[in-house]
Rosetta silent file (secondary structure, phi, psi, omega in degrees, C-alpha in Angstrom):
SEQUENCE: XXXXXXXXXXXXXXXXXXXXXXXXXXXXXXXXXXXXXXXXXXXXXXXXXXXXXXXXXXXXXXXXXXXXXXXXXXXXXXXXXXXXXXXXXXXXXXXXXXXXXXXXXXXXXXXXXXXXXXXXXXXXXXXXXXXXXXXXXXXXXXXXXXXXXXXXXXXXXXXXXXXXXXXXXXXXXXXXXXXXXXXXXXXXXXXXXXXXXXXXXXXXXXXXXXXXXXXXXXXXXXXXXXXXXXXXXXXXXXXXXXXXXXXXXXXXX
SCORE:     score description
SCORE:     0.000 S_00000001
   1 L     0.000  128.911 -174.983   11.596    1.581    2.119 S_00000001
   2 L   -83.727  163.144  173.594   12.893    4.248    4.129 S_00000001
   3 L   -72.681    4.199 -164.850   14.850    7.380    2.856 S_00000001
   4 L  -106.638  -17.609  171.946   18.137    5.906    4.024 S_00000001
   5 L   -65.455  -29.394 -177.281   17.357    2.700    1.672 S_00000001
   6 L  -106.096 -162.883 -158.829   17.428    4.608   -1.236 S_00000001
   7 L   -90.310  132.310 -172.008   20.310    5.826   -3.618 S_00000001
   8 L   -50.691  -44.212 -163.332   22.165    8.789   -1.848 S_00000001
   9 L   -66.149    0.478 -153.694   22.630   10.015   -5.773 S_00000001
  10 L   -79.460  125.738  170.670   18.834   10.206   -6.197 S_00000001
  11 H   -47.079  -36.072 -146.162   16.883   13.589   -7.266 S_00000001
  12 H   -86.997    4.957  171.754   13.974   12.418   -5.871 S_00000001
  13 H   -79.351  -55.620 -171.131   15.870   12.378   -2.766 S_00000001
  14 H   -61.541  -42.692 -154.162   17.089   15.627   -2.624 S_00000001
  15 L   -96.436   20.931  178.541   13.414   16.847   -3.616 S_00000001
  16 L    35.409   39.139  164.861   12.213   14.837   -0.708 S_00000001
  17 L   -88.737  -25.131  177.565    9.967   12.224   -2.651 S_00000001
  18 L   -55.031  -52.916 -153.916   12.075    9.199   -1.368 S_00000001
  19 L   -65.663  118.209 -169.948    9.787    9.279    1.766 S_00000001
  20 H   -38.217  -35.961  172.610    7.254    6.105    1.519 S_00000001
  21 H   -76.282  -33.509  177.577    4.352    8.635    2.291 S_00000001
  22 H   -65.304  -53.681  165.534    5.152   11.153   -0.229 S_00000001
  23 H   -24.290  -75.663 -174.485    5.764    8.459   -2.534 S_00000001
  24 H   -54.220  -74.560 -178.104    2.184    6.235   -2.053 S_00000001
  25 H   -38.686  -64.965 -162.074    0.187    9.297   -0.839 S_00000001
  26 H  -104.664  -51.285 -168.572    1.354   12.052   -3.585 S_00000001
  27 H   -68.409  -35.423 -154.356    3.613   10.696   -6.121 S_00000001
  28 H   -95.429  -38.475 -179.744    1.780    7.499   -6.916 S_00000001
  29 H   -82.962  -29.230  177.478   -1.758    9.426   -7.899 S_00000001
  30 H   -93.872  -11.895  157.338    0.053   11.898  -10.089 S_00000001
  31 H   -71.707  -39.042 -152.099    1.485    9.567  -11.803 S_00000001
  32 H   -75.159  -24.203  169.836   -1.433    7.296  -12.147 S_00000001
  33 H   -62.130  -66.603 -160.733   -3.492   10.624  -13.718 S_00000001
  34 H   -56.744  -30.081  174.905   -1.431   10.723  -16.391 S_00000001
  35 H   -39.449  -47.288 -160.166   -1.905    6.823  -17.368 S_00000001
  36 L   -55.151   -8.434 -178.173   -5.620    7.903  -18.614 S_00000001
  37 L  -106.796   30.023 -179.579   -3.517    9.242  -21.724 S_00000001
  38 H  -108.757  -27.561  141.949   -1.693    6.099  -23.070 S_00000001
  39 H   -26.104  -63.550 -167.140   -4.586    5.209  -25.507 S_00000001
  40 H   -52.351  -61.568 -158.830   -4.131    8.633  -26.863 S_00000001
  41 H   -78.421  -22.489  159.154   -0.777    8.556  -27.070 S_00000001
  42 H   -61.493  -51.829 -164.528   -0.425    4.958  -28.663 S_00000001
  43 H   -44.504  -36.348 -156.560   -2.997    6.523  -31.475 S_00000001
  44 L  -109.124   46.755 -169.372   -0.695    9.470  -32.262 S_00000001
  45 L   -15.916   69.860  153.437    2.771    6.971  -31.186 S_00000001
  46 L   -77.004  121.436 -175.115    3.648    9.727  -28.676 S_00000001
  47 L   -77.694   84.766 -160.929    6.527    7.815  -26.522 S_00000001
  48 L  -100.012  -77.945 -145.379    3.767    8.360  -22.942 S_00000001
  49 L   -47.301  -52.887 -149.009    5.563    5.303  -21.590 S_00000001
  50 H   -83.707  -54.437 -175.085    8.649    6.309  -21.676 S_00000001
  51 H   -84.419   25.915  161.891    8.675    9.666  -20.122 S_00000001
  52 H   -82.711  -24.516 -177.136    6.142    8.014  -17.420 S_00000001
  53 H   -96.203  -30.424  125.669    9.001    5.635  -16.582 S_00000001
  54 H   -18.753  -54.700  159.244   11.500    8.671  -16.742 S_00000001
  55 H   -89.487    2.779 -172.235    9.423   10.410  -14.469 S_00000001
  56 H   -96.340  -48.270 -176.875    8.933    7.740  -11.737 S_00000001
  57 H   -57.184  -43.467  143.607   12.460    7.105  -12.050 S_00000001
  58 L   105.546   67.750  167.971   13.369   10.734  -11.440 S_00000001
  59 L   -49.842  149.936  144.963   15.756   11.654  -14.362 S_00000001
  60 H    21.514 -135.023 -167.592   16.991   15.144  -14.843 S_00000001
  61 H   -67.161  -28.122 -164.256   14.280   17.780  -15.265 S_00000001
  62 H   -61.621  -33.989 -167.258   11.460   14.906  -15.132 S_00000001
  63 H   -64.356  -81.897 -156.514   12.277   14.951  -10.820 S_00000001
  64 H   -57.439  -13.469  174.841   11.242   18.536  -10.801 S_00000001
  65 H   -90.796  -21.594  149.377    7.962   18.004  -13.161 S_00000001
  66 H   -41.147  -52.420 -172.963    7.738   14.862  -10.217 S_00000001
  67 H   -76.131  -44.600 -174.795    7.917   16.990   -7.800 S_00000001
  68 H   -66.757  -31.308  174.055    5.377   19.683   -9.105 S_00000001
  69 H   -74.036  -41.756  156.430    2.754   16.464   -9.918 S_00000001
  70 H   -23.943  -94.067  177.699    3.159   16.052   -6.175 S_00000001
  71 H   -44.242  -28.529  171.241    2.419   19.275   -4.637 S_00000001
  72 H   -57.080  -44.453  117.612   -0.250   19.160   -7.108 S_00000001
  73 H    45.312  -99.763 -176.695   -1.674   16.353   -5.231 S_00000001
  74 H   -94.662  -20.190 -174.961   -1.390   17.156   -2.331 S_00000001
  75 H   -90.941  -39.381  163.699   -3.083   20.727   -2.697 S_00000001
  76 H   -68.448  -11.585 -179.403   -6.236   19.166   -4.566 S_00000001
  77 H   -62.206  -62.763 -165.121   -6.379   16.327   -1.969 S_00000001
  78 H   -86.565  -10.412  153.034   -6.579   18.643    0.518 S_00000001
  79 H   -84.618   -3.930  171.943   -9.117   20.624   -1.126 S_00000001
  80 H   -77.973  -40.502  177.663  -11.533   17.597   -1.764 S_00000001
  81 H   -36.958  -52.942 -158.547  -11.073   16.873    2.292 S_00000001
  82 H   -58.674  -51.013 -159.500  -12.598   20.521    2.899 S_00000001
  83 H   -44.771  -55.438  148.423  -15.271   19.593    0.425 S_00000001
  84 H   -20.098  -56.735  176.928  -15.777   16.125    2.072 S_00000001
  85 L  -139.590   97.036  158.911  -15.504   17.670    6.124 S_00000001
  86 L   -69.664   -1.779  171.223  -16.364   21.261    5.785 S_00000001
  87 L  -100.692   20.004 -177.214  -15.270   21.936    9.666 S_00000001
  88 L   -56.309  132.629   17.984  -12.346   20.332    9.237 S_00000001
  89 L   -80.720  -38.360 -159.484  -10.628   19.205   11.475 S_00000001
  90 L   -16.122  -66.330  178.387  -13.308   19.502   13.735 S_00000001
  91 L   -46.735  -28.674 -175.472  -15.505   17.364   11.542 S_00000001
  92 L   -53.086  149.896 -165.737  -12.832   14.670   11.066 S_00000001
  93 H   -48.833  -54.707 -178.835  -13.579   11.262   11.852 S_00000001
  94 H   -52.000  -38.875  164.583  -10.853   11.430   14.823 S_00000001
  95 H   -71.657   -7.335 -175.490  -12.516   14.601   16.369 S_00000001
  96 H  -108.719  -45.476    9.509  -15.857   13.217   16.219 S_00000001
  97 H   143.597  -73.090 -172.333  -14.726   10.374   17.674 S_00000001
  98 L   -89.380   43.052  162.196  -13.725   12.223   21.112 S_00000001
  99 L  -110.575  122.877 -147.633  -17.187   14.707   21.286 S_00000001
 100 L   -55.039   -3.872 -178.235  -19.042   14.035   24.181 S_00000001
 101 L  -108.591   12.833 -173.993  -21.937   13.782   21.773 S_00000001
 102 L   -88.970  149.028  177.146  -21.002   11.510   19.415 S_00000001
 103 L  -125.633   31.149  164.568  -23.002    8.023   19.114 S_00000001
 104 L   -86.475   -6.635 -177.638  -20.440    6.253   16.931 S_00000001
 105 L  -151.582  151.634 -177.813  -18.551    4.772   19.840 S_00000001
 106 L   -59.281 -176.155 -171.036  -19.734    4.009   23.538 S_00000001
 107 H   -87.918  -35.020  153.576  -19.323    6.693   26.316 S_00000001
 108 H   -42.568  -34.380 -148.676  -16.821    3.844   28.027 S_00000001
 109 H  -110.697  -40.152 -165.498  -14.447    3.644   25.276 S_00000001
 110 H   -80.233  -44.838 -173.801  -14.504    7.483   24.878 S_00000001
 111 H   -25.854  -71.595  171.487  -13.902    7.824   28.907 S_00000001
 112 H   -31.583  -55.008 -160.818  -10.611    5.469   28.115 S_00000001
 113 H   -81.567  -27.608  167.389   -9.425    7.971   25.133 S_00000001
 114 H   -51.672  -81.045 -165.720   -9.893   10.965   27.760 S_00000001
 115 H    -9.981  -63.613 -171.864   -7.989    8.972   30.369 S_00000001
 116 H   -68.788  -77.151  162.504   -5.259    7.989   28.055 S_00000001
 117 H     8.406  -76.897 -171.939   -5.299   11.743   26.591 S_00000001
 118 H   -74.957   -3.381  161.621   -4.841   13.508   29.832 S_00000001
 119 H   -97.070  -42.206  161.887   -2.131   11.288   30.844 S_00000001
 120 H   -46.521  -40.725 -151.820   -0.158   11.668   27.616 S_00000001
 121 L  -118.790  -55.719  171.215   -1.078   15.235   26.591 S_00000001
 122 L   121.366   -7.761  175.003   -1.854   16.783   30.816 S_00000001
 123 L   -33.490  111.270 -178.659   -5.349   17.742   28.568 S_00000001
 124 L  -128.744   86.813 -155.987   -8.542   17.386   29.807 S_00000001
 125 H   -76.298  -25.606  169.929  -11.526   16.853   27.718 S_00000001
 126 H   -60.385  -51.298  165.637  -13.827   15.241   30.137 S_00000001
 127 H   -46.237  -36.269 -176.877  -13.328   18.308   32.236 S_00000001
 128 H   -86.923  -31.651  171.710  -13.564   20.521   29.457 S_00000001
 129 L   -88.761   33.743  166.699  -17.312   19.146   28.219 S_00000001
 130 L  -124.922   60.609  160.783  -18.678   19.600   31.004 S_00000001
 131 L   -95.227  -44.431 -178.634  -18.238   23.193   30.801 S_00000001
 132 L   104.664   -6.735 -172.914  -21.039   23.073   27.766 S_00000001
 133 L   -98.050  131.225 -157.779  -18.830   25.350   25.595 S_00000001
 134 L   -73.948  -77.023  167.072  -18.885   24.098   22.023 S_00000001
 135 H    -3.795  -81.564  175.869  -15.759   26.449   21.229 S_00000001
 136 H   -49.078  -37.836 -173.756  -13.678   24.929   23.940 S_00000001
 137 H   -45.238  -73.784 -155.119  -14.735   21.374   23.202 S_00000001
 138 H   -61.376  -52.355 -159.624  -13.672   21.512   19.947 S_00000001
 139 H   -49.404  -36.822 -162.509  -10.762   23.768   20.472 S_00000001
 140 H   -91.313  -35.460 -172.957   -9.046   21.110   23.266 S_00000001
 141 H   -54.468  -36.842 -172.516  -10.133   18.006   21.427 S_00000001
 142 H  -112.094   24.475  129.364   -8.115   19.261   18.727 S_00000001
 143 H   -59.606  -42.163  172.586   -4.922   20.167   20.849 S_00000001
 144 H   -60.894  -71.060 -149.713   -5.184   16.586   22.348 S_00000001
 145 H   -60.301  -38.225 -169.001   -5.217   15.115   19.026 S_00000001
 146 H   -66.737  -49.457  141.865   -2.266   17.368   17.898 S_00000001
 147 H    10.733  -76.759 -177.387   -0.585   16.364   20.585 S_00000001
 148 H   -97.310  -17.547  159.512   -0.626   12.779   20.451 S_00000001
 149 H   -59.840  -24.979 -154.392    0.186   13.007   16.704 S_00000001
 150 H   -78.632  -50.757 -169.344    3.200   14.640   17.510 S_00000001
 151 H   -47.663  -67.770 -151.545    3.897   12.046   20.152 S_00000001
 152 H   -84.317  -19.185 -178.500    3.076    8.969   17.942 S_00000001
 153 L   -44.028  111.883 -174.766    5.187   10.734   14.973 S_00000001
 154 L    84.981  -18.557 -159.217    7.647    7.675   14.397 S_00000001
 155 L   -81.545  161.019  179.968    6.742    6.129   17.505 S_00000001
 156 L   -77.496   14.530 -172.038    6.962    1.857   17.361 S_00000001
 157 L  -113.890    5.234  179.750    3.512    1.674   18.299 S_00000001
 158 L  -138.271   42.098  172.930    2.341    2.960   15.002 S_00000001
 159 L   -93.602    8.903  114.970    2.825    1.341   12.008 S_00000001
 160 L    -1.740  -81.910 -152.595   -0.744    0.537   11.556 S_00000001
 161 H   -83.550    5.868  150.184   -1.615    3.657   11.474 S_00000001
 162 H   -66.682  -28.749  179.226    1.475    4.839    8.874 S_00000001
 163 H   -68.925  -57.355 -150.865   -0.028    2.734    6.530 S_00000001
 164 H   -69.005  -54.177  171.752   -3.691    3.460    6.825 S_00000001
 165 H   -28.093  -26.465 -177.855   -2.099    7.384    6.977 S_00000001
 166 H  -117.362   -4.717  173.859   -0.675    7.029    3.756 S_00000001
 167 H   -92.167  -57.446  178.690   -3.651    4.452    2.430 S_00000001
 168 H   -32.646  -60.364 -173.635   -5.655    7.901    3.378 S_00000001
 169 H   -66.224  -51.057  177.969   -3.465   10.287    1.364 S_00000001
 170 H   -48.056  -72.857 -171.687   -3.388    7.736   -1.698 S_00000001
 171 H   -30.761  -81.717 -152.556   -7.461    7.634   -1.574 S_00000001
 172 H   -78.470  -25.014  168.983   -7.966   11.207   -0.985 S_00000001
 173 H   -84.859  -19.801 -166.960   -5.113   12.910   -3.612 S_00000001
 174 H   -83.424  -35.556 -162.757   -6.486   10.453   -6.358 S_00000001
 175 L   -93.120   -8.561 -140.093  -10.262   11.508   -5.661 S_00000001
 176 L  -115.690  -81.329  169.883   -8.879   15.150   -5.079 S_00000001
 177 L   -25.627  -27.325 -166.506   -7.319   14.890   -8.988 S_00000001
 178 H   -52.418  -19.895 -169.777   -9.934   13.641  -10.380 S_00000001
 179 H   -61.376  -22.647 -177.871  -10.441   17.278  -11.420 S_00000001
 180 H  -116.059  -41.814 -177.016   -7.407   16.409  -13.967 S_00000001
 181 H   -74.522  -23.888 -159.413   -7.493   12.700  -14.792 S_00000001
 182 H   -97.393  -33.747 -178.988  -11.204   12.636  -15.921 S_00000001
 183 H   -70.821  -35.920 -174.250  -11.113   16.043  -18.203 S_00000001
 184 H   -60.917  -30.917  146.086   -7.945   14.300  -19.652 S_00000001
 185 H   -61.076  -37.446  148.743   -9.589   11.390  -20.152 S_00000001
 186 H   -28.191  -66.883 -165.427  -12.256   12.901  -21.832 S_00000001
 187 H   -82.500  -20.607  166.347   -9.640   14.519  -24.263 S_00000001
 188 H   -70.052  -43.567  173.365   -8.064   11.460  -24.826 S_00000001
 189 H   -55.984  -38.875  152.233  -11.009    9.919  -26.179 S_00000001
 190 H   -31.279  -57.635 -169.495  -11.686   12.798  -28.412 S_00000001
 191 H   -83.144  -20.945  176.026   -8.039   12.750  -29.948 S_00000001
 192 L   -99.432    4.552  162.646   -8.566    8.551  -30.812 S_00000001
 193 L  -113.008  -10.380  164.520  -11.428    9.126  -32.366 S_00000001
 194 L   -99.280    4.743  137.698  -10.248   11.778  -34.430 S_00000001
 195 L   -68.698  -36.556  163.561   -7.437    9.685  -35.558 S_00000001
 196 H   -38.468  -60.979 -152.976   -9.787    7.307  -36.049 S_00000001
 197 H   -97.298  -35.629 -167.767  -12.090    9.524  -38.523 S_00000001
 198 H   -94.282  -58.864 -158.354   -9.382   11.514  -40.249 S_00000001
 199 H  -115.377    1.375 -177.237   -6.710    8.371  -40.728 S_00000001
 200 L    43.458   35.055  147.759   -8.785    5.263  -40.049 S_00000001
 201 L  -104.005  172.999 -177.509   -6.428    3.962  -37.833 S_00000001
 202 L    60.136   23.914  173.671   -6.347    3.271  -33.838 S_00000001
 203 L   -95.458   23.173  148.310   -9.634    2.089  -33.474 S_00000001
 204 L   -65.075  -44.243 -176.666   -8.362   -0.448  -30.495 S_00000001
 205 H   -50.301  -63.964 -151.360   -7.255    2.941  -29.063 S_00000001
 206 H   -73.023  -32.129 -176.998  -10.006    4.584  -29.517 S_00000001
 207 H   -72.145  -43.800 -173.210  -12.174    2.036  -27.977 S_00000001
 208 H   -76.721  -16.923  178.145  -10.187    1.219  -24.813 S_00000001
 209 H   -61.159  -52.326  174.496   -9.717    4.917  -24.466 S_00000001
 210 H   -73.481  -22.964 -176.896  -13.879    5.382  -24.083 S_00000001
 211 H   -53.611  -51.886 -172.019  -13.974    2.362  -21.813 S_00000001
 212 H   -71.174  -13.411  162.569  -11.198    4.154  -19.572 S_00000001
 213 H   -86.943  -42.790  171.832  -13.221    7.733  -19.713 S_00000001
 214 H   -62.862  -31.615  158.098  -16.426    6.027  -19.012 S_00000001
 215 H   -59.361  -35.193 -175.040  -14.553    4.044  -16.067 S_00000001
 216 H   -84.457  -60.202 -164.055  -12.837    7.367  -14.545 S_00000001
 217 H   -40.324  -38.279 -153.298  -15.978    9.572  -15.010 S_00000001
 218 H   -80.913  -57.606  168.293  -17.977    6.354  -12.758 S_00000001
 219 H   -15.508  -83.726 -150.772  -14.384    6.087  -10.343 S_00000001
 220 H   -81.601  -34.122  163.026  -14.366    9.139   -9.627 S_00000001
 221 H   -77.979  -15.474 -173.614  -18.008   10.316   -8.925 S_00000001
 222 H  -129.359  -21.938 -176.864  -19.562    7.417   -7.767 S_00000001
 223 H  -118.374  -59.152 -129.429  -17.029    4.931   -5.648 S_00000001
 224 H   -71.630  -43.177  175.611  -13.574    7.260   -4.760 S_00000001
 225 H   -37.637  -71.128  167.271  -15.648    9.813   -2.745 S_00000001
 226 H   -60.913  -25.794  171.261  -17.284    6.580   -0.571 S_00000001
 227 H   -61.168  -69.428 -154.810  -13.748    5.140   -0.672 S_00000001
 228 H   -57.481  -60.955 -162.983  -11.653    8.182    0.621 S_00000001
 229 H   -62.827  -38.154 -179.891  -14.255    8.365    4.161 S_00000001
 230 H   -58.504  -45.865 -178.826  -13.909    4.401    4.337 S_00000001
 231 H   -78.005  -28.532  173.170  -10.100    5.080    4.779 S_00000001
 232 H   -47.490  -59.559 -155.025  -10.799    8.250    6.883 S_00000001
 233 H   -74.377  -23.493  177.001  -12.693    5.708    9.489 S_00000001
 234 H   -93.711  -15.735  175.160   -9.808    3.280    9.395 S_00000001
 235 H   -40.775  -80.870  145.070   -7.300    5.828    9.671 S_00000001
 236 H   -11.419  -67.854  173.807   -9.033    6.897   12.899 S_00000001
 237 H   -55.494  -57.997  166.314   -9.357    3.392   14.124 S_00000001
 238 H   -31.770  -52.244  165.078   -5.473    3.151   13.622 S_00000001
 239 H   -45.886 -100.577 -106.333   -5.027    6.711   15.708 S_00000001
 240 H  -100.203  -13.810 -177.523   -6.902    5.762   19.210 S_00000001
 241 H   -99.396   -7.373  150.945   -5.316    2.087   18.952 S_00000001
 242 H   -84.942  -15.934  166.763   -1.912    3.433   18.795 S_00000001
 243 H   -63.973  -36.848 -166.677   -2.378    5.823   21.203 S_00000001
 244 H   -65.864  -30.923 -179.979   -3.863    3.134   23.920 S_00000001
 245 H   -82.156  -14.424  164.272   -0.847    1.612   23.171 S_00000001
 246 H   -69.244  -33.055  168.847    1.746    4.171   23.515 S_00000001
 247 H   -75.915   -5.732  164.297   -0.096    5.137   26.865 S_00000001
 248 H   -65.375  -43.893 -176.625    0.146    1.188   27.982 S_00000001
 249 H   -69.104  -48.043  156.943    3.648    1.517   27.414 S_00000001
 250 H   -36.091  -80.918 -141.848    3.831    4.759   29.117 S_00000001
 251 H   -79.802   -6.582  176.796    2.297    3.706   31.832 S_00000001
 252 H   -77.377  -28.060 -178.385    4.190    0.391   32.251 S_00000001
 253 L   -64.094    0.000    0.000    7.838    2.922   32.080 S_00000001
């Protein structure tokens, strides 16, 4: 659903959350960190649901604590990436991708993404490695690529790659949070068992509450990390196959 699908009256419009990538990518992870607290909050029968469905919905004041779970998001997201590719972009799958030294794809295939490059972008990275300057490599490769983002921004040759772009952001803000859902889980378990021990009640709570800390602690440390680069690599595959196809189409105008 596009921003023009949804209702004109809607905060989350004005506060530019309506767009399906802000949604999936940002919206969708900061919501789902709070879920790790609905044990807890059954124990102590704190209404969790309700102002989770209040904030997805984007009531009142809840749109602007929406909006702030967002940005939040998106700024640990993008600090797990650094963590993840410390040369970033350089390092990114798509930049490794075109370096004349890479051995993840043949030297034919990369020839084609020059080709297609310098007729899209006027760029010329075959020209430019065989200068030998590192600096430069990287420096043009990731002009091309800017380039042809800009280019493909929107374009009808790339809805592939909006999804896996926005499969990317979901992956990578959720592992990027983890920094928040797992101590919270943590504390949730803590608070149902001390409901538990002080009132002898909630000890359903308390139990699915350690399953769900011992599941986020495993989530997040042991598969989301291996996840987020698995979406990086398809992302990437999505990128150079919409470009060959915007420059087929190019070259058939």
């Amino acid at each position: 659903m596009t921003a023009q699908d949804s209702k004109p009256n809607s905060v989350l419009s004005f506060f530019s959350l309506s767009d399906g990538y802000e949604r999936k990518a940002r919206f969708v992870p900061a919501v789902l960190s709070i879920t790790v607290l609905l044990p807890a909050a059954f124990s102590l029968n704190v209404p969790l649901d309700n102002w989770l469905t209040a904030i997805v919905a984007g009531v009142g004041l809840y749109a602007v604590f929406a909006l702030g779970l967002s940005h939040l998001a998106s700024a640990l997201g993008n600090r797990l990436q650094r963590q993840l590719w410390p040369r970033w972009p350089h390092d990114a799958p798509t930049h490794v991708r075109l370096s004349p030294n890479d051995s993840t794809c043949s030297k034919q295939q990369r020839e084609q993404w020059y080709a297609a490059i310098r007729r899209l972008t006027g760029l010329d990275i075959a020209k430019a490695a065989k200068s030998q300057e590192p600096i430069e490599i990287q420096s043009i490769i990731n002009d091309a690529l800017t380039q042809v983002r800009n280019l493909l921004w929107r374009s009808e040759h790339a809805s592939r790659l909006q999804l896996h772009n926005a499969d990317y952001g979901l992956a990578r803000n959720l592992t990027g949070l983890r920094v928040v859902w797992v101590p919270l889980a943590l504390i949730g378990t803590v608070t149902c068992w001390g409901v538990y021990g002080f009132w002898g009640t909630g000890f359903v709570a308390a139990l699915v509450s350690t399953l769900v800390a011992v599941g986020a602690s495993l989530l997040a440390y042991c598969v989301l990390p291996h996840y987020v680069v698995a979406r990086a690599s398809d992302y990437a595959d999505s990128f150079f196959a919409a470009m060959m196809a915007l420059d087929g189409a190019s070259t058939a105008d």
